[in-house]
C-alpha positions as a Python dict, from the first residue, in 0.01 Angstrom:
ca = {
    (1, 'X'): (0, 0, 0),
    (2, 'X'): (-396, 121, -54),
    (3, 'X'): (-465, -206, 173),
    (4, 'X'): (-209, -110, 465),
    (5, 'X'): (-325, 258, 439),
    (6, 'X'): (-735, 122, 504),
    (7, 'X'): (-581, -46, 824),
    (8, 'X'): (-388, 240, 916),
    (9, 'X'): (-730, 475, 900),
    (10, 'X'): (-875, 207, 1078),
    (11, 'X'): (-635, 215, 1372),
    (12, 'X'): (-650, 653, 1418),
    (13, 'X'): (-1031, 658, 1316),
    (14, 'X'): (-1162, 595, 1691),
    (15, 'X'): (-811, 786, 1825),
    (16, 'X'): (-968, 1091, 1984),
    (17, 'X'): (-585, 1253, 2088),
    (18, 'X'): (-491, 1255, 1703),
    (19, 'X'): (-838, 1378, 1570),
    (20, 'X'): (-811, 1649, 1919),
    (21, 'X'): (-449, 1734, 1802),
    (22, 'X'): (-530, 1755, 1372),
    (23, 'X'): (-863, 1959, 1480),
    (24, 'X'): (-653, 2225, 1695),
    (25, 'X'): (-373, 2226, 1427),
    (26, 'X'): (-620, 2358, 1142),
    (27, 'X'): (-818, 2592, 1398),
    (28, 'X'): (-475, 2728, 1548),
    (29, 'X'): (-358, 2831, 1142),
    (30, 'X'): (-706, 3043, 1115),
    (31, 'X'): (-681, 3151, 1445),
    (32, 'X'): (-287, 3309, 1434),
    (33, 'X'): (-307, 3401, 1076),
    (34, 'X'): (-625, 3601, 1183),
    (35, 'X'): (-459, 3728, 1478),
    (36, 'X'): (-209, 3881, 1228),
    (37, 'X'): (-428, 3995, 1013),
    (38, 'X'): (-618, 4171, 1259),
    (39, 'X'): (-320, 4366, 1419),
    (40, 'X'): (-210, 4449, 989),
    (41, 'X'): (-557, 4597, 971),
    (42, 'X'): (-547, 4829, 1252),
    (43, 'X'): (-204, 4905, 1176),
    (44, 'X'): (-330, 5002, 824),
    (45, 'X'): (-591, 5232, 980),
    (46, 'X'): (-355, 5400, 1217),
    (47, 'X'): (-9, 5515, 1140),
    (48, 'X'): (76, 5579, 778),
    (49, 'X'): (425, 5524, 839),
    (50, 'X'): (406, 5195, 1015),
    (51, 'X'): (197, 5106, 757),
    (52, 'X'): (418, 5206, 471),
    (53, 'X'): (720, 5016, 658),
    (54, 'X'): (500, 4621, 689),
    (55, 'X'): (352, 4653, 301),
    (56, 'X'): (53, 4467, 272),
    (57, 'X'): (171, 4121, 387),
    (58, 'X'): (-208, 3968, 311),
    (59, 'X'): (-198, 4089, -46),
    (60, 'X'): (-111, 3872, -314),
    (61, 'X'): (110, 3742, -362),
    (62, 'X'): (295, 3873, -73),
    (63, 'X'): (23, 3643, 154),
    (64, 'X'): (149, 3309, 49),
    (65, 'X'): (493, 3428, 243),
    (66, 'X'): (288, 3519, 522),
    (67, 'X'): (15, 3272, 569),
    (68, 'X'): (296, 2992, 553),
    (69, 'X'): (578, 3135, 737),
    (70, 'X'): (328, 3241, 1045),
    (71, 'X'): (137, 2831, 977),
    (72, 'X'): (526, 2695, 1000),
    (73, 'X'): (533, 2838, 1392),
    (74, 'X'): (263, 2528, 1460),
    (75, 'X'): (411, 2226, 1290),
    (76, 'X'): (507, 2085, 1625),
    (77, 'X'): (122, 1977, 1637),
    (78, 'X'): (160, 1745, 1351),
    (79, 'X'): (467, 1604, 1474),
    (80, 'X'): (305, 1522, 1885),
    (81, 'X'): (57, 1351, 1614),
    (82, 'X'): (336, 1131, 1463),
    (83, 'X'): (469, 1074, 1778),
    (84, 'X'): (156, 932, 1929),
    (85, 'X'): (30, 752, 1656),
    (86, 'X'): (419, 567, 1653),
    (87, 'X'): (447, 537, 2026),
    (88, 'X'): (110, 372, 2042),
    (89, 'X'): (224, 88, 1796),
    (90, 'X'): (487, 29, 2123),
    (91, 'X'): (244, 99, 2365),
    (92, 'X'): (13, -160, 2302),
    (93, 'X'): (247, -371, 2093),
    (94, 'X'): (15, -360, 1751),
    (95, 'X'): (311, -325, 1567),
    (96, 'X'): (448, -717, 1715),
    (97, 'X'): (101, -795, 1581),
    (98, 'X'): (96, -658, 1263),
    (99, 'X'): (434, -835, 1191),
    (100, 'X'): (248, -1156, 1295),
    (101, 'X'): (-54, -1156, 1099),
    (102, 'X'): (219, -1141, 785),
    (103, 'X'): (325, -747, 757),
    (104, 'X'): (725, -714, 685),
    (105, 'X'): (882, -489, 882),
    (106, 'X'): (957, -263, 576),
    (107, 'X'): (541, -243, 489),
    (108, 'X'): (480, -128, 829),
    (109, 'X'): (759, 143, 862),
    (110, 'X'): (680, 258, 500),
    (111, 'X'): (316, 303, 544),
    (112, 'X'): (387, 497, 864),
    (113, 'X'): (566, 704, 644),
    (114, 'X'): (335, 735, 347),
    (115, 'X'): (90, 842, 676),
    (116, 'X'): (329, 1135, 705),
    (117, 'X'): (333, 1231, 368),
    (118, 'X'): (-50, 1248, 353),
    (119, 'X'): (-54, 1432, 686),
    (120, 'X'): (193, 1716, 543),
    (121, 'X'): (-1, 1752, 186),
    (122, 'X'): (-339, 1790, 343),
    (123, 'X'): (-190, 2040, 555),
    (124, 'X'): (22, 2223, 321),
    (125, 'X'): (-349, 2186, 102),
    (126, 'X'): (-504, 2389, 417),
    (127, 'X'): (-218, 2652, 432),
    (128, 'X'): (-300, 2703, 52),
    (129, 'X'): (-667, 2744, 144),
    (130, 'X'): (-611, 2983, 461),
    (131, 'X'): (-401, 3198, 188),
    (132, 'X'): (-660, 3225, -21),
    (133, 'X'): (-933, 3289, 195),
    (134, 'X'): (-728, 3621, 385),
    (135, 'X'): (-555, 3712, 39),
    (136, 'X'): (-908, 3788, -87),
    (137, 'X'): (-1004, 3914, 232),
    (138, 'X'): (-756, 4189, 172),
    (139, 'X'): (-925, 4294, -113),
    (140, 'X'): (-620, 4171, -336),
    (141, 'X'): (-646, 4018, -707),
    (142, 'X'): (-539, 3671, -657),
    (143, 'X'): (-208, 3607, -795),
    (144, 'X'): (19, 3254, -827),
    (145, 'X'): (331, 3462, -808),
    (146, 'X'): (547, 3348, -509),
    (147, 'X'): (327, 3078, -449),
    (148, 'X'): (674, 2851, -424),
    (149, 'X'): (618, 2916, -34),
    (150, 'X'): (362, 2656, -28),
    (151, 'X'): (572, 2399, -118),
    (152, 'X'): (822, 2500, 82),
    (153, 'X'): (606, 2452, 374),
    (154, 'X'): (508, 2124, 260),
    (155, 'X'): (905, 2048, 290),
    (156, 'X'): (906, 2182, 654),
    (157, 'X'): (622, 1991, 717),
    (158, 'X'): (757, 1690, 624),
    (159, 'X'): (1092, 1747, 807),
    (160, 'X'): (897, 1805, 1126),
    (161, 'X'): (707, 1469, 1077),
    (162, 'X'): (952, 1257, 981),
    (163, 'X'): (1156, 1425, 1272),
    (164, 'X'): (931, 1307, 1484),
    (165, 'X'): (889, 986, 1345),
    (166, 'X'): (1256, 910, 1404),
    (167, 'X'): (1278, 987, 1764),
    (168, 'X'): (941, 781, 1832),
    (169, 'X'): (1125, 474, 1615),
    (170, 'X'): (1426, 582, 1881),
    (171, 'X'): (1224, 618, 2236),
    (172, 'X'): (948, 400, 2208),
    (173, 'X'): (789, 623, 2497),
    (174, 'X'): (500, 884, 2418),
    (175, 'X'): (639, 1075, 2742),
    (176, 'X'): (992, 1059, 2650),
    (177, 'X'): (966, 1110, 2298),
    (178, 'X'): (746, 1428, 2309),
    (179, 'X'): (998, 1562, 2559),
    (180, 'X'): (1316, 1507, 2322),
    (181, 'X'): (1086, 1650, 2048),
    (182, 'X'): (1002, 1957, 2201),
    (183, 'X'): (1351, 2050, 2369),
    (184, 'X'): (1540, 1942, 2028),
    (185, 'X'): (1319, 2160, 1849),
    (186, 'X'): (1231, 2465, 2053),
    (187, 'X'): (1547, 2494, 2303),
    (188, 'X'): (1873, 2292, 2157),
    (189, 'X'): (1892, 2334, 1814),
    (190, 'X'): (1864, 2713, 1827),
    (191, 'X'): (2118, 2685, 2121),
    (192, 'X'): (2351, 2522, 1896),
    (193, 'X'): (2266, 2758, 1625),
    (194, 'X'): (2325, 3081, 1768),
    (195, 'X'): (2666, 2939, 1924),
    (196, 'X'): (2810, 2829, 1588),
    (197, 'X'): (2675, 3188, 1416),
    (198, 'X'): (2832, 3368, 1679),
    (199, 'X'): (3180, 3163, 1676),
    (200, 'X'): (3517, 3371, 1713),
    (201, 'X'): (3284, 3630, 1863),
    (202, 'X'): (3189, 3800, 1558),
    (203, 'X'): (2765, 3856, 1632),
    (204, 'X'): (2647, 3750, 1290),
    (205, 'X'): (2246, 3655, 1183),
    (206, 'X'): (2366, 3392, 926),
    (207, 'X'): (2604, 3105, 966),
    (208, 'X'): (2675, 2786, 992),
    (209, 'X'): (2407, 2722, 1259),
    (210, 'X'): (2138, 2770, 953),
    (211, 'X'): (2205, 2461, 788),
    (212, 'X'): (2126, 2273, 1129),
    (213, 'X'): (1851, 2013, 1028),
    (214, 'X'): (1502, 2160, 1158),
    (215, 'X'): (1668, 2532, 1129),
    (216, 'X'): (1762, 2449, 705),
    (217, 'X'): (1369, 2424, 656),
    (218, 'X'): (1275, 2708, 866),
    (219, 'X'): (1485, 2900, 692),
    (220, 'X'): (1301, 2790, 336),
    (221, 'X'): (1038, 3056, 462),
    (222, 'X'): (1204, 3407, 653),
    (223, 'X'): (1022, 3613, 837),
    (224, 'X'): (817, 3824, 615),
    (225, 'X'): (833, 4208, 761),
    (226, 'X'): (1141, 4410, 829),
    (227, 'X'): (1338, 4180, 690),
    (228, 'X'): (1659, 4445, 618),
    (229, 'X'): (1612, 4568, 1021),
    (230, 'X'): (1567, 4209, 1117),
    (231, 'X'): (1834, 3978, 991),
    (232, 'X'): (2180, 4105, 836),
    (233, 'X'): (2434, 4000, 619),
    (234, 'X'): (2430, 3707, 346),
    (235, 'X'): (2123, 3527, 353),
    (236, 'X'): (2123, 3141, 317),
    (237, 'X'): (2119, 3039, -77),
    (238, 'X'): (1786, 2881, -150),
    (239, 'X'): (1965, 2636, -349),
    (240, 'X'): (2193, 2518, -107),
    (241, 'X'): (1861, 2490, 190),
    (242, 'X'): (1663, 2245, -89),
    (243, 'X'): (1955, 2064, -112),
    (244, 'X'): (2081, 1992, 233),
    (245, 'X'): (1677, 1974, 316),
    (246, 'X'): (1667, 1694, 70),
    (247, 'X'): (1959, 1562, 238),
    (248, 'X'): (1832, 1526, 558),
    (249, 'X'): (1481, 1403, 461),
    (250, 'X'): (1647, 1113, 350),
    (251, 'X'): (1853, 1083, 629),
    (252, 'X'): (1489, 1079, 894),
    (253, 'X'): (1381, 822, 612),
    (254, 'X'): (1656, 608, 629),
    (255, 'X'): (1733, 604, 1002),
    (256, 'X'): (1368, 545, 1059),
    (257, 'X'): (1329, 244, 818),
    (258, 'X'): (1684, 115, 953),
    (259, 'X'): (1639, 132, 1316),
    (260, 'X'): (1278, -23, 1309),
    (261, 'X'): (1420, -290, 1058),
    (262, 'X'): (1666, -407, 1313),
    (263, 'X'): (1525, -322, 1676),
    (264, 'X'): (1387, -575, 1852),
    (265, 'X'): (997, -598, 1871),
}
Protein backbone atom coordinates (compact mmCIF):
# COMPACT_ATOMS: atom_id res chain seq x y z
CA UNK A 1 0.00 0.00 0.00
CA UNK A 2 3.18 2.49 1.05
CA UNK A 3 4.26 1.75 -2.76
CA UNK A 4 0.74 2.70 -4.40
CA UNK A 5 0.47 5.69 -1.97
CA UNK A 6 4.35 7.09 -3.43
CA UNK A 7 2.60 6.85 -6.95
CA UNK A 8 -0.43 8.38 -5.86
CA UNK A 9 1.73 11.60 -4.39
CA UNK A 10 3.41 11.38 -7.48
CA UNK A 11 0.35 11.80 -9.68
CA UNK A 12 -1.30 15.17 -7.36
CA UNK A 13 2.34 16.53 -6.64
CA UNK A 14 2.51 18.70 -10.01
CA UNK A 15 -1.68 19.01 -9.80
CA UNK A 16 -1.95 22.75 -9.22
CA UNK A 17 -6.23 22.55 -8.94
CA UNK A 18 -5.82 20.09 -5.86
CA UNK A 19 -2.83 21.94 -4.15
CA UNK A 20 -5.19 25.53 -5.23
CA UNK A 21 -8.28 23.74 -3.69
CA UNK A 22 -6.28 22.02 -0.19
CA UNK A 23 -4.47 25.64 0.12
CA UNK A 24 -7.98 27.59 0.12
CA UNK A 25 -9.57 24.83 2.31
CA UNK A 26 -6.99 25.45 5.30
CA UNK A 27 -6.95 29.40 4.66
CA UNK A 28 -10.93 29.46 4.41
CA UNK A 29 -11.03 27.47 8.27
CA UNK A 30 -8.69 30.50 9.69
CA UNK A 31 -10.37 32.87 7.76
CA UNK A 32 -14.35 31.99 8.92
CA UNK A 33 -13.38 30.85 12.31
CA UNK A 34 -11.69 34.35 12.61
CA UNK A 35 -14.55 35.98 11.11
CA UNK A 36 -16.49 34.51 14.09
CA UNK A 37 -14.32 35.24 16.42
CA UNK A 38 -14.11 38.69 15.52
CA UNK A 39 -17.93 39.43 15.53
CA UNK A 40 -17.83 37.21 19.46
CA UNK A 41 -15.30 39.85 20.42
CA UNK A 42 -17.14 42.88 19.63
CA UNK A 43 -20.18 41.34 20.79
CA UNK A 44 -18.30 40.79 24.13
CA UNK A 45 -17.38 44.49 24.24
CA UNK A 46 -20.82 45.74 23.46
CA UNK A 47 -24.02 44.45 24.88
CA UNK A 48 -23.84 42.58 28.14
CA UNK A 49 -26.87 40.81 27.43
CA UNK A 50 -26.04 39.54 24.01
CA UNK A 51 -23.07 38.58 25.44
CA UNK A 52 -24.45 36.70 28.38
CA UNK A 53 -26.99 34.88 25.82
CA UNK A 54 -23.70 33.36 23.09
CA UNK A 55 -21.29 32.28 26.30
CA UNK A 56 -17.89 32.29 25.30
CA UNK A 57 -18.01 29.91 22.30
CA UNK A 58 -13.89 30.29 21.86
CA UNK A 59 -13.29 29.21 25.42
CA UNK A 60 -12.39 25.87 26.23
CA UNK A 61 -13.68 23.63 25.87
CA UNK A 62 -16.70 25.15 24.44
CA UNK A 63 -14.20 26.08 21.17
CA UNK A 64 -13.72 22.58 19.98
CA UNK A 65 -17.78 22.74 19.28
CA UNK A 66 -17.23 25.85 17.57
CA UNK A 67 -14.08 25.71 15.62
CA UNK A 68 -15.44 22.30 14.10
CA UNK A 69 -19.02 22.88 13.61
CA UNK A 70 -18.22 26.46 11.76
CA UNK A 71 -14.82 24.18 9.72
CA UNK A 72 -17.78 21.46 8.81
CA UNK A 73 -19.63 24.47 6.60
CA UNK A 74 -16.34 23.99 4.08
CA UNK A 75 -15.96 20.27 3.61
CA UNK A 76 -17.35 20.58 0.13
CA UNK A 77 -13.63 21.77 -0.73
CA UNK A 78 -12.19 18.46 0.11
CA UNK A 79 -14.73 16.63 -1.65
CA UNK A 80 -14.33 19.01 -5.44
CA UNK A 81 -10.68 17.61 -4.42
CA UNK A 82 -11.81 13.92 -4.50
CA UNK A 83 -13.76 14.53 -7.30
CA UNK A 84 -10.99 15.86 -9.44
CA UNK A 85 -8.35 13.78 -8.44
CA UNK A 86 -11.04 10.58 -9.44
CA UNK A 87 -12.37 12.19 -12.55
CA UNK A 88 -8.88 12.77 -13.79
CA UNK A 89 -8.03 8.95 -13.57
CA UNK A 90 -11.15 8.96 -16.43
CA UNK A 91 -10.06 11.91 -17.98
CA UNK A 92 -6.88 10.91 -19.14
CA UNK A 93 -7.47 7.19 -18.72
CA UNK A 94 -4.40 6.62 -16.02
CA UNK A 95 -6.52 4.44 -14.27
CA UNK A 96 -6.74 1.82 -17.80
CA UNK A 97 -2.99 2.27 -17.32
CA UNK A 98 -2.44 1.58 -13.97
CA UNK A 99 -4.50 -1.69 -14.40
CA UNK A 100 -2.02 -2.47 -17.24
CA UNK A 101 1.24 -2.02 -15.78
CA UNK A 102 -0.19 -4.90 -13.14
CA UNK A 103 -2.48 -2.82 -10.47
CA UNK A 104 -5.87 -4.92 -9.59
CA UNK A 105 -8.70 -3.09 -9.71
CA UNK A 106 -9.21 -3.49 -5.89
CA UNK A 107 -5.38 -1.77 -5.20
CA UNK A 108 -6.36 1.12 -7.19
CA UNK A 109 -9.91 1.81 -5.71
CA UNK A 110 -8.49 1.10 -2.17
CA UNK A 111 -5.62 3.43 -2.34
CA UNK A 112 -7.98 6.10 -3.65
CA UNK A 113 -9.61 5.52 -0.60
CA UNK A 114 -6.76 5.30 1.87
CA UNK A 115 -6.07 8.97 -0.13
CA UNK A 116 -9.33 10.00 1.50
CA UNK A 117 -8.64 8.88 4.75
CA UNK A 118 -5.32 10.79 4.86
CA UNK A 119 -7.03 13.84 3.37
CA UNK A 120 -9.78 13.86 6.31
CA UNK A 121 -7.08 13.19 9.29
CA UNK A 122 -4.78 15.93 8.19
CA UNK A 123 -7.69 18.06 8.10
CA UNK A 124 -9.46 17.06 11.13
CA UNK A 125 -5.38 17.47 12.52
CA UNK A 126 -5.80 21.29 11.24
CA UNK A 127 -9.32 21.80 12.82
CA UNK A 128 -7.57 20.57 16.10
CA UNK A 129 -4.82 23.13 15.53
CA UNK A 130 -7.21 26.19 14.51
CA UNK A 131 -8.97 25.23 18.04
CA UNK A 132 -6.14 25.58 19.79
CA UNK A 133 -4.69 28.50 18.40
CA UNK A 134 -8.31 30.81 18.99
CA UNK A 135 -9.04 28.78 22.33
CA UNK A 136 -5.85 30.37 23.69
CA UNK A 137 -6.50 33.40 21.92
CA UNK A 138 -9.49 33.79 24.16
CA UNK A 139 -7.49 33.85 27.01
CA UNK A 140 -8.98 30.32 28.09
CA UNK A 141 -7.00 27.44 30.07
CA UNK A 142 -6.80 24.76 27.57
CA UNK A 143 -9.02 21.97 28.37
CA UNK A 144 -9.59 18.24 26.51
CA UNK A 145 -13.14 18.25 27.73
CA UNK A 146 -15.56 17.98 24.73
CA UNK A 147 -12.82 17.49 22.54
CA UNK A 148 -15.10 14.34 21.04
CA UNK A 149 -16.09 17.11 18.35
CA UNK A 150 -12.92 16.59 16.64
CA UNK A 151 -13.50 13.30 15.82
CA UNK A 152 -16.70 13.83 14.94
CA UNK A 153 -15.58 16.08 12.28
CA UNK A 154 -13.14 13.68 11.13
CA UNK A 155 -16.42 11.37 10.55
CA UNK A 156 -18.08 14.20 8.50
CA UNK A 157 -15.10 14.59 6.75
CA UNK A 158 -14.87 11.35 5.67
CA UNK A 159 -18.58 11.07 4.67
CA UNK A 160 -18.11 14.10 2.46
CA UNK A 161 -15.06 12.43 0.73
CA UNK A 162 -16.10 9.25 0.25
CA UNK A 163 -19.43 10.95 -0.96
CA UNK A 164 -17.71 12.35 -3.41
CA UNK A 165 -15.71 9.58 -4.30
CA UNK A 166 -18.82 7.57 -5.13
CA UNK A 167 -20.45 9.89 -7.49
CA UNK A 168 -16.96 10.45 -9.39
CA UNK A 169 -16.73 6.27 -9.51
CA UNK A 170 -20.61 6.96 -10.86
CA UNK A 171 -20.12 10.06 -13.49
CA UNK A 172 -16.81 9.74 -14.69
CA UNK A 173 -17.17 13.59 -15.64
CA UNK A 174 -15.37 16.40 -13.50
CA UNK A 175 -18.33 18.76 -14.84
CA UNK A 176 -21.05 16.44 -14.11
CA UNK A 177 -19.89 15.07 -11.03
CA UNK A 178 -19.19 18.43 -9.23
CA UNK A 179 -22.68 19.43 -10.31
CA UNK A 180 -24.49 16.25 -8.69
CA UNK A 181 -22.14 16.94 -5.72
CA UNK A 182 -23.04 20.29 -5.06
CA UNK A 183 -26.96 20.11 -5.71
CA UNK A 184 -27.12 16.64 -3.63
CA UNK A 185 -25.43 18.30 -0.94
CA UNK A 186 -26.44 21.93 -0.70
CA UNK A 187 -30.10 21.90 -2.41
CA UNK A 188 -31.73 18.13 -2.41
CA UNK A 189 -30.96 16.54 0.56
CA UNK A 190 -32.16 19.37 2.78
CA UNK A 191 -35.21 19.48 0.36
CA UNK A 192 -35.91 16.03 1.20
CA UNK A 193 -35.18 16.67 4.76
CA UNK A 194 -37.35 19.38 5.63
CA UNK A 195 -40.30 17.54 3.63
CA UNK A 196 -40.07 14.31 5.64
CA UNK A 197 -39.68 16.57 9.16
CA UNK A 198 -42.55 18.43 8.24
CA UNK A 199 -44.81 15.29 7.11
CA UNK A 200 -48.64 15.28 8.18
CA UNK A 201 -48.05 19.01 8.53
CA UNK A 202 -46.88 19.06 11.94
CA UNK A 203 -43.63 21.91 11.59
CA UNK A 204 -41.11 19.96 13.61
CA UNK A 205 -36.92 20.69 13.75
CA UNK A 206 -36.16 16.93 14.20
CA UNK A 207 -37.31 13.98 12.18
CA UNK A 208 -36.83 11.54 10.05
CA UNK A 209 -35.11 13.80 7.47
CA UNK A 210 -31.96 13.85 10.09
CA UNK A 211 -30.87 10.50 9.52
CA UNK A 212 -30.57 11.37 5.66
CA UNK A 213 -26.89 10.37 4.78
CA UNK A 214 -24.81 13.78 4.56
CA UNK A 215 -27.54 15.41 7.12
CA UNK A 216 -26.70 12.14 9.98
CA UNK A 217 -23.02 13.64 10.10
CA UNK A 218 -23.93 17.18 10.16
CA UNK A 219 -25.91 16.57 12.77
CA UNK A 220 -22.77 14.84 14.86
CA UNK A 221 -21.86 18.64 15.42
CA UNK A 222 -25.22 21.28 16.11
CA UNK A 223 -24.98 24.57 15.88
CA UNK A 224 -23.27 25.88 18.87
CA UNK A 225 -25.30 29.24 20.07
CA UNK A 226 -28.95 29.50 20.87
CA UNK A 227 -29.37 26.20 20.61
CA UNK A 228 -32.92 26.10 22.89
CA UNK A 229 -34.26 29.30 20.46
CA UNK A 230 -32.84 27.53 17.48
CA UNK A 231 -33.91 23.95 17.13
CA UNK A 232 -36.90 22.33 19.23
CA UNK A 233 -38.04 19.21 20.37
CA UNK A 234 -36.04 15.76 20.73
CA UNK A 235 -32.71 16.04 19.48
CA UNK A 236 -31.17 13.17 17.39
CA UNK A 237 -29.50 10.41 19.87
CA UNK A 238 -25.77 10.55 19.38
CA UNK A 239 -25.79 6.93 19.50
CA UNK A 240 -28.11 6.26 16.93
CA UNK A 241 -26.07 9.25 14.32
CA UNK A 242 -22.54 7.04 14.96
CA UNK A 243 -24.34 4.23 14.11
CA UNK A 244 -26.28 4.93 10.98
CA UNK A 245 -22.96 7.21 10.10
CA UNK A 246 -21.03 4.02 10.32
CA UNK A 247 -23.63 2.55 8.27
CA UNK A 248 -23.41 4.61 5.49
CA UNK A 249 -19.59 4.95 5.40
CA UNK A 250 -19.61 1.54 4.53
CA UNK A 251 -22.18 1.79 2.22
CA UNK A 252 -19.84 4.93 0.00
CA UNK A 253 -17.04 2.19 0.61
CA UNK A 254 -18.71 -0.56 -0.76
CA UNK A 255 -20.56 0.99 -3.70
CA UNK A 256 -17.34 2.67 -4.62
CA UNK A 257 -15.11 -0.50 -4.58
CA UNK A 258 -18.16 -2.43 -6.33
CA UNK A 259 -18.99 -0.19 -9.11
CA UNK A 260 -15.25 0.46 -10.10
CA UNK A 261 -14.69 -3.41 -9.72
CA UNK A 262 -17.22 -4.08 -12.38
CA UNK A 263 -17.47 -0.90 -14.76
CA UNK A 264 -15.89 -1.07 -17.74
CA UNK A 265 -12.46 0.78 -18.15
Amino acid sequence: MLHLLKIEWLKIKGYKTFWVLAILFLVSIVGVNYFVFYIKQGISQGSAQANALIGSPFDFPNVWHTVSYFSSFLLFIPGLMIITAITNEYNFKTHRQNIIDGWSRQEFIHVKIAQIVIISFLATVFVFLTSVLYGLLAGSTFSFDKIQFIGYYFIQALSYCLFALLIGVLIKRSGLSIGLFFLYSFIIENFVGAILNNMGGVKSASGPGDYLPLNTTDNLIPFPFFRNIVRFGEQPSIYVLLGLSAVYLFLYYFLSVKKFQTQDL
